[in-house]
C-alpha positions in Angstrom: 90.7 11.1 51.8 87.5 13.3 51.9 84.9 12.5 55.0 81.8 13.0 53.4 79.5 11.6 56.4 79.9 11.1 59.7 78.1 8.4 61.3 75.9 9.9 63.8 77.1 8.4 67.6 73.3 8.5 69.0 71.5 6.4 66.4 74.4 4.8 64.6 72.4 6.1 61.0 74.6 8.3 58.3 74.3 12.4 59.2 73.8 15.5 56.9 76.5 15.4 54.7 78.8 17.5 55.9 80.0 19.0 52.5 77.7 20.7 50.0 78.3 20.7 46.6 79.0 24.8 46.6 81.1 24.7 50.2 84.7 24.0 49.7 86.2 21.0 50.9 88.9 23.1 53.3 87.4 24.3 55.7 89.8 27.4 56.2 88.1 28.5 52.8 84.4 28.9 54.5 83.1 31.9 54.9 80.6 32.7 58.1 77.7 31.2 56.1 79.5 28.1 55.0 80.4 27.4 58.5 76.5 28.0 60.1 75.7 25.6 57.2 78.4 22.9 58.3 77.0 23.1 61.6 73.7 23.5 61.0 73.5 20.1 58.9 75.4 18.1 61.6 75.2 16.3 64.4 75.9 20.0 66.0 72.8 22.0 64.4 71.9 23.0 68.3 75.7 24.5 69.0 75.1 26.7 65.4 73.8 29.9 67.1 77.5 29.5 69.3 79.7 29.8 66.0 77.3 32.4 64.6 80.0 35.3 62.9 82.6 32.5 63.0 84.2 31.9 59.1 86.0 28.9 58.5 89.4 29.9 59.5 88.4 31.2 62.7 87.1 28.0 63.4 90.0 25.9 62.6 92.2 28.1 64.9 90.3 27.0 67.7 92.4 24.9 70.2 90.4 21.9 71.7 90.4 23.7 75.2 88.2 26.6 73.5 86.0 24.6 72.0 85.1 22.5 75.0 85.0 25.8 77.0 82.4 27.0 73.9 80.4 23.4 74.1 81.3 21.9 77.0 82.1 18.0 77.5 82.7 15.4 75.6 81.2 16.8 72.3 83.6 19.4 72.6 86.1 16.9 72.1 84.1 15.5 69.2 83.3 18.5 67.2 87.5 19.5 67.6 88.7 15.9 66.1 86.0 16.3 63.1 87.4 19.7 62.2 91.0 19.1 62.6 90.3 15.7 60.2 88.6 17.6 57.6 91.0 20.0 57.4 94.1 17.2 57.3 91.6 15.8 54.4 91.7 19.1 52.7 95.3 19.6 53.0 96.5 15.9 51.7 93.9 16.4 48.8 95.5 19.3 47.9 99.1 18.0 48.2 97.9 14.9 45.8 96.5 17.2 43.3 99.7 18.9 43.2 101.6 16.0 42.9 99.4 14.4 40.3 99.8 17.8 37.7 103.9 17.7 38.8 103.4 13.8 37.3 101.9 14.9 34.4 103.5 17.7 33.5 107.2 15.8 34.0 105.4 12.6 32.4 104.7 14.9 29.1 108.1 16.5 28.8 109.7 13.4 29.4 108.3 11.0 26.9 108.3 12.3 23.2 104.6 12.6 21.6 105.1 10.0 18.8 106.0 6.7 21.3 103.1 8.3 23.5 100.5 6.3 21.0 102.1 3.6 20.4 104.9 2.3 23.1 102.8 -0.8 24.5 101.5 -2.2 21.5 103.5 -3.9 19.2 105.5 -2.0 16.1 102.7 -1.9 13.6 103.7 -3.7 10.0 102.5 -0.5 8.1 103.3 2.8 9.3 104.1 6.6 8.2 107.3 7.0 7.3 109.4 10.3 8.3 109.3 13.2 5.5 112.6 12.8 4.6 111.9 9.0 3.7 109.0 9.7 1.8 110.8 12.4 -0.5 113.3 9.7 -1.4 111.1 7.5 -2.2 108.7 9.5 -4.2 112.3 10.5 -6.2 113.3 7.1 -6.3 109.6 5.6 -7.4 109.3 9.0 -10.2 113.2 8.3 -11.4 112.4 4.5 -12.1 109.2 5.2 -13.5 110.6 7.4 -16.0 113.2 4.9 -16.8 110.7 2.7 -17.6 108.8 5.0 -19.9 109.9 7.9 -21.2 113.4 6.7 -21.3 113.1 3.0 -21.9 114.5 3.1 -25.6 118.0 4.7 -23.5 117.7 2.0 -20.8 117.4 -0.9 -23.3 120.4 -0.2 -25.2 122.7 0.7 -22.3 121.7 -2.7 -20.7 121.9 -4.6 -24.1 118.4 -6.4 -23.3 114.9 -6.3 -23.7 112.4 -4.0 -21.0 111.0 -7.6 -19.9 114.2 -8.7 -18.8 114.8 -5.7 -16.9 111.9 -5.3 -15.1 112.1 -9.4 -13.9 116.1 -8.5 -12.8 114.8 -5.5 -11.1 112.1 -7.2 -8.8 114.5 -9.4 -7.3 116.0 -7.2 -5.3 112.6 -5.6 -4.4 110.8 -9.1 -3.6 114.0 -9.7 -1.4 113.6 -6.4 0.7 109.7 -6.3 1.0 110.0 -10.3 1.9 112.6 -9.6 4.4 110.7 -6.8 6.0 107.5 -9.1 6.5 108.8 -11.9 7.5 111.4 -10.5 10.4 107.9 -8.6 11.5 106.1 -11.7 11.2 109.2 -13.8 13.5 108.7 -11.1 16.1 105.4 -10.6 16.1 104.8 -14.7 16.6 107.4 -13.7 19.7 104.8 -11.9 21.2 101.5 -13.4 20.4 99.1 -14.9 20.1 98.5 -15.0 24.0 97.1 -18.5 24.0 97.8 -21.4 21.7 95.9 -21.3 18.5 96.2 -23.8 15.9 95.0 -26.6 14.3 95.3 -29.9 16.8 96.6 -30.2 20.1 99.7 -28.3 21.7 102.5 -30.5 22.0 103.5 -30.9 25.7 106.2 -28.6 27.0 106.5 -26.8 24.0 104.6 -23.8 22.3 104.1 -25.7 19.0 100.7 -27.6 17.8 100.7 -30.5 15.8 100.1 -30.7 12.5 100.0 -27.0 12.9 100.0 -24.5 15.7 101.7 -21.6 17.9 101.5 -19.3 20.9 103.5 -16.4 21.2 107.2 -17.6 22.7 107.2 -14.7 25.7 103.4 -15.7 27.1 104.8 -19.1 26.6 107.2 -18.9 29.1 105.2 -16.4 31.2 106.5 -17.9 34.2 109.8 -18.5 33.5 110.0 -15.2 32.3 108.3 -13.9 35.5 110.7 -15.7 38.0 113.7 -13.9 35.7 112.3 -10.8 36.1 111.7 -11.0 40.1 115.3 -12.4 40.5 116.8 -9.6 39.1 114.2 -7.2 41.4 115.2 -8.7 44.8 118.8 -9.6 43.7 120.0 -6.0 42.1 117.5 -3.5 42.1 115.4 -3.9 45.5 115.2 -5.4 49.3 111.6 -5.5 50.3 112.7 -4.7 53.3 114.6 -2.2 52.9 111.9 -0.9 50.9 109.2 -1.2 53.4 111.2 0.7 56.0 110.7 3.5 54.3 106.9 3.8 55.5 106.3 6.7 58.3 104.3 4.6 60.9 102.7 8.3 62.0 102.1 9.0 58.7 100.1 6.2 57.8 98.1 7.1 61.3 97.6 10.2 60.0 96.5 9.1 56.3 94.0 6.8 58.0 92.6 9.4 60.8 89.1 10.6 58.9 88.2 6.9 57.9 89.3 5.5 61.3 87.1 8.0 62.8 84.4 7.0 61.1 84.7 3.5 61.3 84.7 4.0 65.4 81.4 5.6 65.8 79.6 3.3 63.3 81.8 0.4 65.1 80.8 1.8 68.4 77.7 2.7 68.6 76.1 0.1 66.1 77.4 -2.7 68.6 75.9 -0.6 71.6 73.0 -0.6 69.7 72.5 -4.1 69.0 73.8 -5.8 72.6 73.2 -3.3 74.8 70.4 -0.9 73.3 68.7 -0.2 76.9 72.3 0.7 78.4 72.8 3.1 75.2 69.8 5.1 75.2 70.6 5.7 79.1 73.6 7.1 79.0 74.1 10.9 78.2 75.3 11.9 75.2 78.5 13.6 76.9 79.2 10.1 78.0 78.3 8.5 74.7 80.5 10.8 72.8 83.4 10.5 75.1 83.3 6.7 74.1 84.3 7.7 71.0 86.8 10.3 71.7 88.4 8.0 73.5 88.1 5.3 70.8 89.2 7.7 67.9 92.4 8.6 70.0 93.8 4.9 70.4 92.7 4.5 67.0 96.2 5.9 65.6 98.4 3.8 68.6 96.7 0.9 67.0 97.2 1.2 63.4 100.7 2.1 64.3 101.6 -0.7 66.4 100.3 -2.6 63.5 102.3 -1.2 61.0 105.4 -1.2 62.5 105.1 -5.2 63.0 104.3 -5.4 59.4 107.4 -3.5 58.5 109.5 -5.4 60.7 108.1 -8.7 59.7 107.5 -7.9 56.1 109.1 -11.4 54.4 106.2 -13.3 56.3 103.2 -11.6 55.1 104.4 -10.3 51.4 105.9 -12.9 48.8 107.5 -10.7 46.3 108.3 -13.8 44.2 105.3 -15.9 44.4 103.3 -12.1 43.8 105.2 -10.8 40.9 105.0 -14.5 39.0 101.2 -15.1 39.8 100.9 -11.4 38.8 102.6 -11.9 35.5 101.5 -15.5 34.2 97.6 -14.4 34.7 98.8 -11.3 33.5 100.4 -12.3 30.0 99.7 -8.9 28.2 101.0 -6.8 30.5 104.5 -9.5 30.3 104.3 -8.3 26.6 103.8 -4.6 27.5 107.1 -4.4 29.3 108.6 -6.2 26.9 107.5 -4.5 24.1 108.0 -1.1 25.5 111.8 -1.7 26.5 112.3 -2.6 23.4 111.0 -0.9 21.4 112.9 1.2 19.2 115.4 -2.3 18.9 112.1 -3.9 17.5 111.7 -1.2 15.0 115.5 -1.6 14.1 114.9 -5.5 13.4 112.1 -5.0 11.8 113.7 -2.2 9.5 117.3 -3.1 9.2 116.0 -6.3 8.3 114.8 -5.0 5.0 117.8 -3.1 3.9 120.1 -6.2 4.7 117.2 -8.3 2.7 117.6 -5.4 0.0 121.3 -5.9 -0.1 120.9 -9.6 -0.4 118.6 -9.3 -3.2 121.3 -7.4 -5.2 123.9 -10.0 -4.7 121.1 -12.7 -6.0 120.5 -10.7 -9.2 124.0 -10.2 -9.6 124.5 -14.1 -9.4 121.6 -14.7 -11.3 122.8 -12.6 -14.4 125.8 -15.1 -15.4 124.0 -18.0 -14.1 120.5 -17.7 -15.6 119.8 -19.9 -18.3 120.3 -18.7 -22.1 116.8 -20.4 -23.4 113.9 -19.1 -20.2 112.5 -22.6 -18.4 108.9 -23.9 -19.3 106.7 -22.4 -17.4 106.2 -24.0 -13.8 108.8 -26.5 -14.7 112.0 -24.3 -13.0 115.4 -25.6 -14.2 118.6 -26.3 -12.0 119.7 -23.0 -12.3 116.4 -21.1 -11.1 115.8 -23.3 -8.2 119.9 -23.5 -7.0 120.0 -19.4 -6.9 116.5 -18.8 -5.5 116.2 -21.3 -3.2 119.5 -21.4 -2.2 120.0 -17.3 -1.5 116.1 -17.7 0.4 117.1 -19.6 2.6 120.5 -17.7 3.0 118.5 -14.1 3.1 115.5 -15.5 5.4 118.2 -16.9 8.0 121.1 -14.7 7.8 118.9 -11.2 8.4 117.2 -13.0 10.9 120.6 -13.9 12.7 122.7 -10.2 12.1 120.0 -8.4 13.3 119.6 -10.1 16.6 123.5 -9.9 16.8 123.3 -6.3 15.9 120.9 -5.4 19.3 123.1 -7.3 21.6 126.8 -7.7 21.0 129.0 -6.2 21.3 128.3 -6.1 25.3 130.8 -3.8 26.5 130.9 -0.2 24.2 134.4 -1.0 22.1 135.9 2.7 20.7 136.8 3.2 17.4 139.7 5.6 16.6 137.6 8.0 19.1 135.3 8.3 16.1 132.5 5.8 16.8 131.5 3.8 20.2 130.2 0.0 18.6 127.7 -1.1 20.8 124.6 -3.3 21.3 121.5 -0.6 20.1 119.9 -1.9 23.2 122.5 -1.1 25.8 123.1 1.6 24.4 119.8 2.6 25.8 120.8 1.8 29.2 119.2 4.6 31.1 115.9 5.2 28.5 115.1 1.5 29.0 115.7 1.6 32.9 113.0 4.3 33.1 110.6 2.7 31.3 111.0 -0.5 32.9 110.6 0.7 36.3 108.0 2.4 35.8 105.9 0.1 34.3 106.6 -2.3 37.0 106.4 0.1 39.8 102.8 1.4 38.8 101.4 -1.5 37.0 103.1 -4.6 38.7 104.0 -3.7 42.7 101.7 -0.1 43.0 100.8 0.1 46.2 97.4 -0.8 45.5 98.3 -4.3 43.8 100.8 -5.3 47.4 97.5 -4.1 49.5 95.6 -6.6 47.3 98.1 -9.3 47.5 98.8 -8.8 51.3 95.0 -8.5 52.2 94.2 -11.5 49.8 97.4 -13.4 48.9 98.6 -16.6 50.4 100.1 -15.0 52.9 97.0 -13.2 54.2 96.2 -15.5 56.6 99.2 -14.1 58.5 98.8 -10.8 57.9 94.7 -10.4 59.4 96.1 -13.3 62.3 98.1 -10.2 63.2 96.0 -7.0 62.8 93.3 -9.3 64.9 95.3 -9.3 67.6 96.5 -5.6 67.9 92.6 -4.9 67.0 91.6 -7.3 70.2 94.7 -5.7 72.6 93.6 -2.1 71.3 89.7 -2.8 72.3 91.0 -4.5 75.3 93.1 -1.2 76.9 90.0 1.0 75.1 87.4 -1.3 77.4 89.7 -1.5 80.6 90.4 2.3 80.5 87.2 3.7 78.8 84.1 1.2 79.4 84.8 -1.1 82.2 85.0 1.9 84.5 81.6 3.1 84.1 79.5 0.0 82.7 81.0 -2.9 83.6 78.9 -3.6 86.2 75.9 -3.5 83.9 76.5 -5.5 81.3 78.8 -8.2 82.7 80.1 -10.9 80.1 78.4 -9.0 77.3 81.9 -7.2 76.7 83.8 -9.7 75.4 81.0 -10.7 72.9 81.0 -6.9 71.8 85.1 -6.7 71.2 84.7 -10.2 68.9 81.8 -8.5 66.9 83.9 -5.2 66.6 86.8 -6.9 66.0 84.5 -8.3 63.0 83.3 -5.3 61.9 86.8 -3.9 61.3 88.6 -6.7 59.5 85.5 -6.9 57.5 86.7 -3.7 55.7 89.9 -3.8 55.5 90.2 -3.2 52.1 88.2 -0.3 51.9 89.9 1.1 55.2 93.7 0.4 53.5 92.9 2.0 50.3 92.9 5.6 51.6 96.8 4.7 52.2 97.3 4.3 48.4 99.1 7.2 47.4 101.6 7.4 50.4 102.3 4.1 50.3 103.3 4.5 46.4 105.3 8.0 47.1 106.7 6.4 50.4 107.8 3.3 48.5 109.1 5.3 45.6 109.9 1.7 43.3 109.9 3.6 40.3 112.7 5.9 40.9 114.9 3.1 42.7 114.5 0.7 40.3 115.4 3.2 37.5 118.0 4.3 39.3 119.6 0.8 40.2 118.9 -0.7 36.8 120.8 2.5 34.9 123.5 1.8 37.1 124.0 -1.8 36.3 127.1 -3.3 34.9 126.7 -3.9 31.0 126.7 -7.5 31.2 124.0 -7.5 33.4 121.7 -5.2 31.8 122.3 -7.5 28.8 120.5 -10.4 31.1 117.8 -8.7 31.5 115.8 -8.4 27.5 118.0 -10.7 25.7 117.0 -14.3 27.6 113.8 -14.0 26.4 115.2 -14.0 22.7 118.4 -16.2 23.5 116.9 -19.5 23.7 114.6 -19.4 21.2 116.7 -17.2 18.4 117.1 -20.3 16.6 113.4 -20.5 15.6 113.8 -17.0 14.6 116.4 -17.8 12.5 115.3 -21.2 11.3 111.5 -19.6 10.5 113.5 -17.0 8.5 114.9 -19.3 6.7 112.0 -21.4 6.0 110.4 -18.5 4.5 112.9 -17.5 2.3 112.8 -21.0 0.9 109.1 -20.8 -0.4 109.6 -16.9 -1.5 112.7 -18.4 -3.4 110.6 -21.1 -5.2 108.0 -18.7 -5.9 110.5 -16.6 -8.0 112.0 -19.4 -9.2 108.5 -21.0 -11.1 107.4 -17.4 -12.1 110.1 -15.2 -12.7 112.3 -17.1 -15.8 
């Protein structure tokens, strides 16, 4: 909240900038130079000789009553408030600063370096394994390869058949594992994406299919359903916006606000001065000029909190968590597959993974079966025989479906941890993760979804902010109306008559014109005063098992079935394709 200009309360144009590139922004850091320069380049350049041996400090230990006994008058007054708000400036830049290494530093220790890169996009297909997987593969790929070879007169006559043979028995188990591990990527990836319907012909109404063919991913499919889910489990377990919202220091917010309501005054003030009254203006003495905006600046702060502390009060009517969070979310659709995606993570990897080993396993069994079931004279080729298309097609379809189905079981059930002889707690991987997967998820939705900056938007902007200006319009018009019976109508009145009223309504104007730019200096309070992030975590790590189990499994529950049946599918035309070629 730096104040680099003040506007200047005698011609309503921008001043010297106050602060030069090689001054510090505190002024308790200037030196007797700095501060001659400060004042020289202001509004204040004739006071300058004053302050001359004065350093920065000296200056800011200054009470107002020594000032005005140093100036005099109103600009006294004037010259006090723009030190004391450029040194508040300096103090809350420093404290965000702070705050902002604190986050980074915690930020870095607390996430490891390897999900840094990729947590938010989706597990890739192809990736670096660990060392330890790569030396046991490189053993395992040498060992076969030298069975093959080198010792392939050995291997032969321990087996009792030809190297042909072997080699088309071996790959079964192979295809079965590298099938497995595509297609259970492929099944979750089409979970995900893609973010609109692609395809060939029209999407079927109410479903996320195309006909003859076409898909969109099943989560930005339901991007509102999902949305509404997600909501109802903020307001009903984790947070009351009301609650939340009465954690906001009224003062505070005041004081956040103090530099930029300062500066909106004088422009405010003297601009309309300028335009309605401009003979009246240029009359008056600058000690009474600048005591119009003394006064202004100091029932600037009653305003904004009177206006706050309504808002808080009457939060419900001018904020629509539910309506926010699902508009937010459906126009939003990647960033409904980035919390996703990032909660689960490490479950997708497992699916995607364990998938292969259980398709591995599978494709033992179907050799196995294949070896006292294949045929004693090989098929013609293309033309499979009973046999071939029985065991392929049959354990395809079994392989596609079944890895499909035990690895979903496998990240959700059981619910509630069962012990097992005190050796081994069975769980769900994903509740397991209880407290990780809380973290993750409220921060994502307290930064990227309510931040402070997104509920300023939405209030200021939303369908509710008809309500909301309706009642900053009227404090704004009761503030200007005690500032003109108290400050104005005393001395001008008289002079300009009606005038008045059509000065408030155009100042009144002026202000709720910016609002946005003068709510955005209350940003980073508003986000540490809120605190979502840490509630939310906190809450959702405390939940009951069975619901923390509602709230990353409902998005897979309904539609597990097309996991399972697409599986299966697949499987069937990887089984016919060993079934023409491999006999």
């Amino acid at each position: 909240m730096q104040m680099d200009n003040i506007a200047d309360l005698e011609t309503g144009e921008l001043s010297t900038p106050l602060l030069s590139p090689s001054r510090s922004i505190d002024p308790m850091q200037w030196n007797e130079e700095e501060t001659l320069s400060y004042l020289s380049g202001s509004r204040f350049a004739d006071l300058a000789p004053k302050f001359d041996k004065v350093d920065g400090k000296e200056l800011c230990f200054l009470t107002e009553r020594q000032i005005v006994g140093i100036v005099g008058g109103a600009r006294g007054c004037v010259l006090f408030n723009e030190i004391k708000a450029l040194r508040k400036a300096a103090e809350l830049d420093s404290q965000r600063t702070l705050k902002k290494l604190k986050s980074k530093s915690l930020k870095t220790l607390a996430e490891p370096s390897d999900k840094q890169a990729n947590q938010g996009n989706f597990p890739p297909l192809v990736y670096l394994p660990s060392l330890r997987f790569s030396i046991v593969m490189i053993f395992l790929i040498t060992f076969v390869a030298l069975a093959l070879t080198v010792g392939s007169d050995t291997l032969t006559s321990v087996v009792g058949t030809d190297l042909e043979t072997i080699i088309a028995y071996g790959s079964i188990p192979i295809i079965s594992l590298l099938f497995t591990y595509f297609h259970i990527w492929a099944a979750l990836y089409m979970t995900f994406f893609p973010l609109t319907y692609v395809g060939i012909g029209p999407q079927i109404p109410g479903t996320n299919v195309g006909f003859p063919l076409g898909w969109q991913g099943i989560i930005p499919f339901k991007a509102e359903k999902m949305a509404r889910m997600a909501v109802k489990l903020m307001t009903e377990q984790l947070i009351d916006v009301k609650t939340e919202f009465s954690k906001i220091d009224v003062a505070r917010v005041a004081t956040e606000m103090d530099s930029v309501v300062l500066e909106k005054l004088q422009d405010v003030i003297s601009s309309t001065f300028e335009r309605h009254q401009k003979e009246v203006w240029d009359l008056l003495p600058d000690d009474v000029r600048d005591e119009l905006v003394v006064k202004g600046s100091e029932a600037g702060p009653e305003v904004v909190k009177r206006i706050m502390a309504e808002v808080k009060e009457d939060i419900l009517s001018v904020f629509d968590i539910e309506e926010f969070v699902v508009s937010f979310m459906t126009s939003n659709k990647s960033l409904l597959n980035k919390v996703f995606i990032r909660c689960g993570w490490d479950e997708l990897c497992f699916i995607r993974d364990c998938g292969a080993i259980l398709g591995g396993f599978f494709g033992l069994l179907q050799m196995l079966l294949w070896i006292p079931l294949h045929p004693e004279e090989k098929d013609p080729f293309m033309h499979p025989g009973w046999q071939s298309l029985s065991v392929f097609l049959g354990f395809g379809l079994i392989v596609g479906s079944a890895t499909n189905w035990l690895a979903l079981k496998i990240i959700f059930e059981p619910v509630e941890p069962i012990n097992i002889c005190g050796i081994y707690t069975l769980q769900g991987l994903f509740l397991k993760r209880q407290k990780e997967i809380s973290s993750v998820y409220g921060k994502i939705t307290a930064t990227e979804v309510l931040s402070a900056r997104n509920i300023i938007r939405e209030m200021l902007h939303g369908p509710n902010s008809p309500t909301l200006k309706s009642l900053i319009r009227r404090h704004l018009e009761v503030g200007c109306d005690e500032f003109i019976g108290s400050t104005i109508r005393p001395l001008i009145t008289a002079a300009i008559g009606d005038v008045v009223i059509k000065m408030r309504t155009e100042a009144v104007d002026t202000i709720m014109s910016s609002l946005d730019e003068t709510m955005s200096v209350t940003e980073n309070y508003l986000q540490e005063a809120l605190d979502m992030e840490h509630t939310m975590s906190t809450r959702m790590g405390a939940l009951p098992s069975a619901q923390f189990e509602r709230l990353l499994h409902p998005v897979f529950e309904e539609d597990e079935w097309k996991l399972v049946v697409m599986g299966g599918v697949l499987g069937v035309v990887i089984g016919a394709v060993q079934a023409f070629f491999i006999n």
